[in-house]
C-alpha positions as CSV (number, residue, x, y, z in Angstrom):
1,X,22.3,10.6,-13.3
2,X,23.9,7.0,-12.8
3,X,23.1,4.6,-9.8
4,X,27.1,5.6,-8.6
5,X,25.8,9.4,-8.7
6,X,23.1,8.1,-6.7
7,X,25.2,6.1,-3.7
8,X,26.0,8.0,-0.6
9,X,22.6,9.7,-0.9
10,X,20.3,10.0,2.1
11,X,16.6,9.2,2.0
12,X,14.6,11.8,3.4
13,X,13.0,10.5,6.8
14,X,10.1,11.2,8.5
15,X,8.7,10.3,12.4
16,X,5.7,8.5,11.6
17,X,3.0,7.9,14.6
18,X,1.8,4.1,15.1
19,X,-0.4,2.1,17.0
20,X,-0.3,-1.4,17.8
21,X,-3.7,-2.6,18.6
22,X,-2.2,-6.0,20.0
23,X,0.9,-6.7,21.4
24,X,2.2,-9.3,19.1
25,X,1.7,-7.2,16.1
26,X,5.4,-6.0,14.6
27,X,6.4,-2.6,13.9
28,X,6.7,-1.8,9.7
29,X,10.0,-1.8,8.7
30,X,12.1,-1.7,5.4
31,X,13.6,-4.7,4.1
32,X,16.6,-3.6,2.6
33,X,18.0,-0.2,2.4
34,X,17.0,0.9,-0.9
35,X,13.4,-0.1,-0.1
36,X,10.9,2.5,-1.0
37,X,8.1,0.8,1.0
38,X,8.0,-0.9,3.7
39,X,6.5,-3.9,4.4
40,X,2.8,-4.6,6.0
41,X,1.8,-8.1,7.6
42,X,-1.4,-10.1,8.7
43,X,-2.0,-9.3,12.4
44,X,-3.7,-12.7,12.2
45,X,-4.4,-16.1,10.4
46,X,-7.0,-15.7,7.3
47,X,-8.3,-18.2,5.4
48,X,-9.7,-16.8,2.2
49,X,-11.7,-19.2,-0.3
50,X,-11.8,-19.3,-3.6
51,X,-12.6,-16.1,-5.6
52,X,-13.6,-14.1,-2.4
53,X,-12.6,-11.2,-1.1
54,X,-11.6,-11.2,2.5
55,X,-10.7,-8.0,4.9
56,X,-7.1,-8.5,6.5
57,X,-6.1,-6.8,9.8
58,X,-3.0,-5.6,10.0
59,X,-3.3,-4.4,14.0
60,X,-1.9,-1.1,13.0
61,X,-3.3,2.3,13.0
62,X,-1.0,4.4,11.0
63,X,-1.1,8.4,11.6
64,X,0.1,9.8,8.1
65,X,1.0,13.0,8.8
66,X,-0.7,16.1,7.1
67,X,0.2,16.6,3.5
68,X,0.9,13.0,2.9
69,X,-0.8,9.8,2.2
70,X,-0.2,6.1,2.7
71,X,-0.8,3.9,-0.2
72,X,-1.1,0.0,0.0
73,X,0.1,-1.9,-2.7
74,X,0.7,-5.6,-2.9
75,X,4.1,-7.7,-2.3
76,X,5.4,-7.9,-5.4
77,X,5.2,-11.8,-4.5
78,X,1.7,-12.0,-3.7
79,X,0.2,-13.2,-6.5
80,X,2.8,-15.6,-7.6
81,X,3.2,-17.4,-4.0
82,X,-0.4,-17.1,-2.7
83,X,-3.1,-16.0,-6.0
84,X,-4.1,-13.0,-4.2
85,X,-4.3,-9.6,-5.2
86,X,-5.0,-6.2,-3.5
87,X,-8.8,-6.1,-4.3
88,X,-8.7,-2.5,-5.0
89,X,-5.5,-2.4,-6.9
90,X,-3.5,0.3,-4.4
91,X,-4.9,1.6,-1.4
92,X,-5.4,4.9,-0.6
93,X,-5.1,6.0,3.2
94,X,-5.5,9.6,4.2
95,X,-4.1,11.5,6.5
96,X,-7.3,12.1,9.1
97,X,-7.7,8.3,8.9
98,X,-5.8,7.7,11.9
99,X,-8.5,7.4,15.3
100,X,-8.6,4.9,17.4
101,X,-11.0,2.6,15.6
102,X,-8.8,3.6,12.1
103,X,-7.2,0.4,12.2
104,X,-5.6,-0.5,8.0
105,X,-7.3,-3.5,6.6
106,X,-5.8,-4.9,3.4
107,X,-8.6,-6.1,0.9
108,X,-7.2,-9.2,-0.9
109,X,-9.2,-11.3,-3.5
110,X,-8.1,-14.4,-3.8
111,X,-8.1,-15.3,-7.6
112,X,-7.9,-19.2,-7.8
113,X,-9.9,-22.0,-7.2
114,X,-8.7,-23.6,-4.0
115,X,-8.3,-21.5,0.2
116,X,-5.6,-19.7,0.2
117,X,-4.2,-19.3,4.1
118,X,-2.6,-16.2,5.2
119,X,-0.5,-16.9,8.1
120,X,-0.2,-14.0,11.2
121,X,3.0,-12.4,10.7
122,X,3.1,-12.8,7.3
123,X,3.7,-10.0,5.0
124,X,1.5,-9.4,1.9
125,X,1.5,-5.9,1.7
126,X,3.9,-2.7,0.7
127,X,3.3,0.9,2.4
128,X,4.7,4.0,0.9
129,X,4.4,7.5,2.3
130,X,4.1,9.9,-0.3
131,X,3.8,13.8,-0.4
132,X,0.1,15.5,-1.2
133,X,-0.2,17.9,-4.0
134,X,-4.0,18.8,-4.3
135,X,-5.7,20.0,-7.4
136,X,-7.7,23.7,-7.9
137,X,-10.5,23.2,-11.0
138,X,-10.7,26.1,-13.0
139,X,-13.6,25.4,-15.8
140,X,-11.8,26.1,-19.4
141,X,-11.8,25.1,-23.0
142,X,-9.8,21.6,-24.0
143,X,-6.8,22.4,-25.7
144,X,-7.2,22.9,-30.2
145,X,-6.2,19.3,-31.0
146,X,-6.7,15.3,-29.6
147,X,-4.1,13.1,-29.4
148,X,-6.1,9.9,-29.6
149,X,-7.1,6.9,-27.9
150,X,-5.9,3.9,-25.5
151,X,-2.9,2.7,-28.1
152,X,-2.7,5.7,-30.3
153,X,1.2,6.5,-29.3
154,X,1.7,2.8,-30.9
């Protein structure tokens, strides 16, 4: 398939329930159309120090719908403009995460040695709604051979 096979297609679109838990918090929205995530922002100013981790609101409950989860994953700019990371890498947000008090907090860590300001509005994190597919364990022999280590496909 080539990116021309690829144009005129339609992303499938869901309805997606949100709450704004202030007023001057902004709606997610995609950046561009050919966005997979869309963008998360500060629902406040943080000031994180140096090689701490800090909790930051986003004023947003998000009510992923059954079947599906939200995962956080930084800007790809994060790191390079501000030194911070996603303290846990991605985030995962289930589906019944989504009362009242479920507001989404994005755990940065901020990795150099000076305060790093986050400013409200600003965005520093990605959301992307993806489908569920849950596991059934079955106990059962490994298979005849191993294929090796971390680095053993070269």
């Amino acid at each position: 398939m080539t990116r021309g096979d690829l144009e005129g297609l339609i992303p499938m679109i869901m309805k997606i329930k949100i709450t704004r838990l202030r007023d001057d918090v902004e709606i997610p929205n995609y950046q561009t159309d050919g966005a997979a995530a869309f963008d998360l922002a500060s629902a406040e100013e943080v000031e994180v120090p140096p090689k701490t981790l800090k909790l930051v609101p986003t004023g947003l409950v998000i009510g992923t719908p059954p079947g599906h989860v939200l995962i956080l994953a930084s800007r790809s700019s994060l790191f390079k403009k501000k030194g911070l990371v996603l303290a846990n890498g991605i985030g995962v947000v289930d589906s019944d995460y989504a009362g009242p008090d479920d507001q989404i907090f994005l755990a940065v860590y901020n990795q150099l040695e000076i305060e790093v300001k986050i400013e409200a509005g600003e965005r520093i994190a990605q959301g992307m709604i993806m489908p569920v597919v849950r596991a059934e364990f079955e106990e059962g022999e490994t298979s005849e051979k191993s294929r090796g280590g971390f680095g053993s496909t070269g």
